[in-house]
C-alpha positions as CSV (number, residue, x, y, z in Angstrom):
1,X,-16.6,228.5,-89.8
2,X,-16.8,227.4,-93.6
3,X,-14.6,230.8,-94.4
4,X,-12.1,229.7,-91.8
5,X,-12.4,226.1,-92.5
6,X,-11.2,226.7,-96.5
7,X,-8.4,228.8,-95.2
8,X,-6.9,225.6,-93.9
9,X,-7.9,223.5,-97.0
10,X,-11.0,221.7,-95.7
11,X,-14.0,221.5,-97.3
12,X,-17.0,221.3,-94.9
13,X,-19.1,219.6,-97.6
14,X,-17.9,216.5,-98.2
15,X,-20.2,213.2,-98.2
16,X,-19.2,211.3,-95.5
17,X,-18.0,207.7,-96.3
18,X,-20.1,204.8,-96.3
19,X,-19.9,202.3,-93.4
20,X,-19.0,204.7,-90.8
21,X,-20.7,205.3,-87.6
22,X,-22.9,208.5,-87.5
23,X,-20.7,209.6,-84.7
24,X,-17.5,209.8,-86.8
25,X,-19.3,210.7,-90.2
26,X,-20.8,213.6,-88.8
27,X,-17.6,215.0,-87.5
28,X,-15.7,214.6,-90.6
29,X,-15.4,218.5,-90.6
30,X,-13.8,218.9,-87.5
31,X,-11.6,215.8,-88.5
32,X,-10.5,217.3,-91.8
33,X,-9.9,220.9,-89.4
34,X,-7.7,218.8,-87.5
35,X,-5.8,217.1,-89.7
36,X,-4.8,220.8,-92.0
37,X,-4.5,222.8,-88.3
38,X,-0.6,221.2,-88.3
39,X,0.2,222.2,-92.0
40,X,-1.0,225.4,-92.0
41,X,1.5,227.7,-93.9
42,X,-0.3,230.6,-93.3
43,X,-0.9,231.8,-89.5
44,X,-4.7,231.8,-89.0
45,X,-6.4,234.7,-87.1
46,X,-6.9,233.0,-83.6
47,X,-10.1,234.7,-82.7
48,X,-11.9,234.0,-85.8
49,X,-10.8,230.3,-86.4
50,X,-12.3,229.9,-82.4
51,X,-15.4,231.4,-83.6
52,X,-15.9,229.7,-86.3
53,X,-15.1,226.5,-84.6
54,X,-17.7,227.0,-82.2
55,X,-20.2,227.6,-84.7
56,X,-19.6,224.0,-86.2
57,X,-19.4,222.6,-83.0
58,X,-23.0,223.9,-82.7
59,X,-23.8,222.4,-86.0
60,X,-22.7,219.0,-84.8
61,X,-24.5,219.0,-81.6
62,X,-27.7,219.6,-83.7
63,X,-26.9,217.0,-85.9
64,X,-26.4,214.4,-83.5
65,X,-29.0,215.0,-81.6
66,X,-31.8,214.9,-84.2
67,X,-29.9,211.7,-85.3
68,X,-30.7,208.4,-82.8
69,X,-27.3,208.4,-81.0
70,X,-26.9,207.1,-77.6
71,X,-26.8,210.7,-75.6
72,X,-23.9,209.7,-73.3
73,X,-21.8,209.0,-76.5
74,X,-23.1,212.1,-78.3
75,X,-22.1,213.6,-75.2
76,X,-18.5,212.3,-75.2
77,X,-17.9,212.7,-78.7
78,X,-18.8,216.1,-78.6
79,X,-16.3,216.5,-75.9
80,X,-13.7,214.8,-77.5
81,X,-13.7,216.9,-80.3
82,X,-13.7,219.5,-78.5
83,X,-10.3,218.8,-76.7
84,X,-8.5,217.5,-79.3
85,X,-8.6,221.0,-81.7
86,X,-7.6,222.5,-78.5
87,X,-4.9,220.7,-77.8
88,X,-3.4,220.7,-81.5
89,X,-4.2,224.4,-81.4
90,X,-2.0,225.0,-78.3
91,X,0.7,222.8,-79.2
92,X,1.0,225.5,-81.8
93,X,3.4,228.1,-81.6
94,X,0.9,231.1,-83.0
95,X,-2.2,228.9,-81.1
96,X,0.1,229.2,-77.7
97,X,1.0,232.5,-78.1
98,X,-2.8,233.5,-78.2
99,X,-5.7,234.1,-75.2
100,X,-6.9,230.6,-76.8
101,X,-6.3,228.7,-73.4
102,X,-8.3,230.9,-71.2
103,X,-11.2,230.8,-73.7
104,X,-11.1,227.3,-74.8
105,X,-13.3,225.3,-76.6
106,X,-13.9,222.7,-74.4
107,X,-14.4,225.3,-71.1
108,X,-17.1,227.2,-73.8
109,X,-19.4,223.9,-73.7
110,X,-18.2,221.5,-70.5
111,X,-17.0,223.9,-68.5
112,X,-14.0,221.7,-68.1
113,X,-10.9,224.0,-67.3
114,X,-8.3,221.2,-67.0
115,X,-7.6,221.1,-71.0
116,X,-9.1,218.1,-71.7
117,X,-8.0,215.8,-68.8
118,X,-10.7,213.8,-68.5
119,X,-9.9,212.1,-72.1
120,X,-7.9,209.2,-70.8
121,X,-10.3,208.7,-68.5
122,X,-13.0,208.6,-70.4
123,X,-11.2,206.0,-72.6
124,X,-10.1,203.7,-69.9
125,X,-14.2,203.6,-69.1
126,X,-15.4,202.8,-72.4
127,X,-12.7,200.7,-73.4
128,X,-13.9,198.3,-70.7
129,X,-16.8,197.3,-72.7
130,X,-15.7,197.5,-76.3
131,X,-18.9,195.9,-77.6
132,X,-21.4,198.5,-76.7
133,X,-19.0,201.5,-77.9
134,X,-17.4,200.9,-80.0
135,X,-18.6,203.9,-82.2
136,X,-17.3,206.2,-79.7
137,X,-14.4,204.3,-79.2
138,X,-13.5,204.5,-82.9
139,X,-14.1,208.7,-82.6
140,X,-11.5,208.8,-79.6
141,X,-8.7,206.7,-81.9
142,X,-9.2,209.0,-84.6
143,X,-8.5,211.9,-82.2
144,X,-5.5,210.3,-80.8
145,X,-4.3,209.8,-84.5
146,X,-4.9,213.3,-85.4
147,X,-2.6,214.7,-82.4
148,X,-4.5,214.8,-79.5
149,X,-1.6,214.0,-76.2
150,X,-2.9,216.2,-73.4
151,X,-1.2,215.7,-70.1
152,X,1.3,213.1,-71.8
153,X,2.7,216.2,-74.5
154,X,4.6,217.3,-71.5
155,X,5.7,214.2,-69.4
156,X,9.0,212.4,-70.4
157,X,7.7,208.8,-71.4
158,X,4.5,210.7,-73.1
159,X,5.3,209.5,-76.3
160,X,5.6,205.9,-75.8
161,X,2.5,205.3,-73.3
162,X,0.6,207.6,-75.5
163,X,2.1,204.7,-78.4
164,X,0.8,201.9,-76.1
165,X,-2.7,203.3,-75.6
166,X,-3.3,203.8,-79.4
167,X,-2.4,200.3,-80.4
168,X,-4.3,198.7,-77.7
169,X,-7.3,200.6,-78.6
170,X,-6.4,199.8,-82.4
171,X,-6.6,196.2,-81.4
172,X,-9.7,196.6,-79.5
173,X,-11.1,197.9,-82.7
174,X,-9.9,195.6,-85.2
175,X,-11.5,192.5,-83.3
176,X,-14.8,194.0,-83.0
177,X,-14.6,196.1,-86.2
178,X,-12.6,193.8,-87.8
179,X,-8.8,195.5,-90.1
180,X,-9.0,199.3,-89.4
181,X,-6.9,201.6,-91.1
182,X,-4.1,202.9,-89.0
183,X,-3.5,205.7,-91.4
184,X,-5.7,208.8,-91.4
185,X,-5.5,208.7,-95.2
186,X,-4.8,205.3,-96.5
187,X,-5.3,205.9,-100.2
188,X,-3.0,208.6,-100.8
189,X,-0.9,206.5,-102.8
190,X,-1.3,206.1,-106.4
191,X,-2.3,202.7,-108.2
192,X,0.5,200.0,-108.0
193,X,0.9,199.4,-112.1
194,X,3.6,198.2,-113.9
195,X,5.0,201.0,-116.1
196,X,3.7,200.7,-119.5
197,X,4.7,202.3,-122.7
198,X,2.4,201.9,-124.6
199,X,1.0,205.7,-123.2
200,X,4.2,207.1,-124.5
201,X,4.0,205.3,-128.4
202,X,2.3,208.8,-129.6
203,X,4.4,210.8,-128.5
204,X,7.8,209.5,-130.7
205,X,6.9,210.4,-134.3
206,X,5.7,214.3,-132.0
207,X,9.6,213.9,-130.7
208,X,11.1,213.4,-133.8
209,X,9.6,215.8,-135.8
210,X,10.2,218.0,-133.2
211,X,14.4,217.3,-133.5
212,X,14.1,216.9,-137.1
213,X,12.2,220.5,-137.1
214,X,15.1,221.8,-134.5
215,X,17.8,220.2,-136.5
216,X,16.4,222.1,-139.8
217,X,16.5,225.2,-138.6
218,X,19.8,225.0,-136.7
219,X,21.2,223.7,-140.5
220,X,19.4,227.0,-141.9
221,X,20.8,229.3,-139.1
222,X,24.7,227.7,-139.3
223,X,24.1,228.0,-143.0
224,X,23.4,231.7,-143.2
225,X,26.0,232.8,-140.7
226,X,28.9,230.6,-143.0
227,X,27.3,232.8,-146.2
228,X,27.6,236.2,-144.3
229,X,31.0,235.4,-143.0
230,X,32.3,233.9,-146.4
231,X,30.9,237.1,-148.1
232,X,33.3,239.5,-146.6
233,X,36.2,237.1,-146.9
234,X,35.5,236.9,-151.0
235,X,34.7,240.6,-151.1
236,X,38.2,240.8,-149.8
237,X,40.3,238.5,-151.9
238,X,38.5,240.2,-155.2
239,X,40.1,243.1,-153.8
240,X,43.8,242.2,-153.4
241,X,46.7,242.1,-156.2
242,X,46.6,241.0,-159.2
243,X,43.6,242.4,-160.2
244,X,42.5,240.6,-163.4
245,X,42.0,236.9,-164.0
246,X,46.1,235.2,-164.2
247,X,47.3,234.3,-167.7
248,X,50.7,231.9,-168.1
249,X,52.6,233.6,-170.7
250,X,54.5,231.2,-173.0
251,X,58.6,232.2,-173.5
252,X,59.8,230.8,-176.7
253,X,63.4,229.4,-176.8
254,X,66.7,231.5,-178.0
255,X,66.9,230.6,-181.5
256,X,69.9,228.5,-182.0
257,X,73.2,231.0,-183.6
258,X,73.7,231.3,-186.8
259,X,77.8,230.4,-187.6
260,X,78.4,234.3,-189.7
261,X,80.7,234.0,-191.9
262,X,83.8,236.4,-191.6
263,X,83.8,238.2,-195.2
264,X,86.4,240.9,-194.2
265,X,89.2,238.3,-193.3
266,X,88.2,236.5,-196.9
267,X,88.2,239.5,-198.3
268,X,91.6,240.4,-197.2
269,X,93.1,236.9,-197.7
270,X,91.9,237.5,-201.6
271,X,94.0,240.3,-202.1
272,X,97.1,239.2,-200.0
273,X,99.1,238.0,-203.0
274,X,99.1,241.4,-204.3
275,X,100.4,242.8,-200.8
276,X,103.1,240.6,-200.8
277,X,103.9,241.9,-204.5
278,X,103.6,245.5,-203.0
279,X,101.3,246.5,-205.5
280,X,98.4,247.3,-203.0
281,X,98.1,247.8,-198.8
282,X,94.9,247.2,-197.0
283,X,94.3,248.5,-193.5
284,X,91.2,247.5,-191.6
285,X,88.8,250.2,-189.7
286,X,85.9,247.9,-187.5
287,X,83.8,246.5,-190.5
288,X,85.8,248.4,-193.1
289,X,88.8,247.7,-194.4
290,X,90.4,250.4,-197.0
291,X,92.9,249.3,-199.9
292,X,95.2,251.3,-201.2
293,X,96.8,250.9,-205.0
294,X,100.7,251.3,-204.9
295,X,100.7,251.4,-208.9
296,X,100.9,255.4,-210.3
297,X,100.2,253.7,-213.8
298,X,96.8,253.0,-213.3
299,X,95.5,255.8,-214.3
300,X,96.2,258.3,-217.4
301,X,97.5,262.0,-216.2
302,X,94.0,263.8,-215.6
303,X,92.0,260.6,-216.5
304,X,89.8,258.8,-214.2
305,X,89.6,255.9,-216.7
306,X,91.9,253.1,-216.2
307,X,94.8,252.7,-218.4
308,X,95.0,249.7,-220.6
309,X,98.4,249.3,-220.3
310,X,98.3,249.0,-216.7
311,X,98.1,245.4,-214.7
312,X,97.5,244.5,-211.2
């Protein structure tokens, strides 16, 4: 049973909790069975969960009876049990689909075949003097709260009548019992605080060194791409034309023309007067002009000196 029992997430030794009757307490087990049968998300192995069940059904018997329980009630509680994980087991689809309804738990001990009919009735007799039971009354609301239906799982207004016995039973309970909890676990919910930040003030200077320590390295990473990136683009512009660093070369101005003065036509006015006289004729080659004596007394006969007699 315990092996099968942690399969469905119940742990057969919890303490049971203060203030509860002995009759509840010591089923708390098969209570926490029933509640995890309906969430199971594994299919259990019929044949063993049934053995195991009956082997803590055993257990409980014992521990009622060495307990000083009213024997009727230990008697009905045991029964109760007893039908309820049947009938959450059969309402099953892989419990259904098992031999689970012709070996039953509650045929095993009461001999009862009828899957648990004679619940209701039970409860309509003990309800009747809510005084005096209401230990076992309080077992048979918990097994109504943790799926027990019977013969109302299959009639058309099962649902609601099975609503109206559980409330009037509930009432029943709460004026002898005083408030019960309607819910099979009422403090599932956290504590009702007011958010507080005060929990998170240690973690902002974490944060922020965390983004400044981010934005450091993403400045590093950018950073190195840009330098790989820039180093083939300067590698490239070294490379093209001009090679050499540029110079600005300076032209000086023309140098202003210098008026040249014509000494040919000077030349040639000088010795005009003696053209017009006929005593000499110039004639002008480019830059050369040739002059030509006209006088044949110039010279002596075979004499390159000039005569003193002569005149130009």
């Amino acid at each position: 049973m315990q092996a099968a029992l942690r399969e469905g997430g119940v742990d057969t030794n919890d303490t049971s909790p203060k203030g509860l009757p002995f009759l509840v307490a010591a089923a708390r087990p098969q209570l926490n069975l029933l509640y995890h049968l309906r969430g199971l998300h594994e299919e259990p192995d019929p044949e063993q969960l049934r053995t195991a069940v009956i082997d803590e059904m055993r257990a409980y018997e014992r521990k009622v009876a060495n307990a000083n329980v009213d024997t009727q009630h230990a008697r009905v509680a045991h029964y109760a049990l007893c039908a309820t994980i049947d009938d959450v087991v059969l309402s099953t689809r892989w419990g259904g689909a098992s031999n689970w309804a012709s070996n039953s738990i509650v045929s095993t001990f009461h001999r009862d075949v009828q899957g648990g009919e004679r619940f209701f009735e039970l409860l309509e007799h003990f309800h009747k003097d809510p005084g005096r039971n209401r230990d076992i009354l309080l077992l048979l609301y918990l097994c109504l709260s943790l799926g027990f239906k019977g013969r109302l799982r299959v009639s058309a207004r099962g649902a609601l009548e099975l609503s109206q016995i559980r409330d009037s039973l509930y009432r029943t309970l709460q004026s002898s019992m005083g408030d019960v909890e309607r819910e099979v676990s009422p403090h599932w919910r956290g504590i009702n605080a007011r958010f507080s930040k005060a929990r998170f003030k240690n973690l902002y200077p974490a944060i922020l060194g965390l983004l400044v320590l981010l934005c450091a390295f993403g400045y590093i990473g950018i950073l190195r791409l840009l330098n790989t990136d820039s180093d083939s683009i300067m590698v490239a512009m070294a490379a093209a034309p001009p090679q050499g660093n540029p110079s600005i070369k300076v032209i000086k101005p023309a140098p202003q023309p210098i008026e040249q003065v014509d000494r040919l036509r000077n030349f040639l006015a000088f010795l005009q007067p003696e053209v017009d006289r006929g005593l000499v004729t110039t004639s002008r080659d480019g830059n050369k002009v040739l002059v030509r004596f006209r006088n044949t007394g110039f010279f002596a006969t075979g004499s390159a000196d000039v005569s003193p007699n002569s005149s130009v």
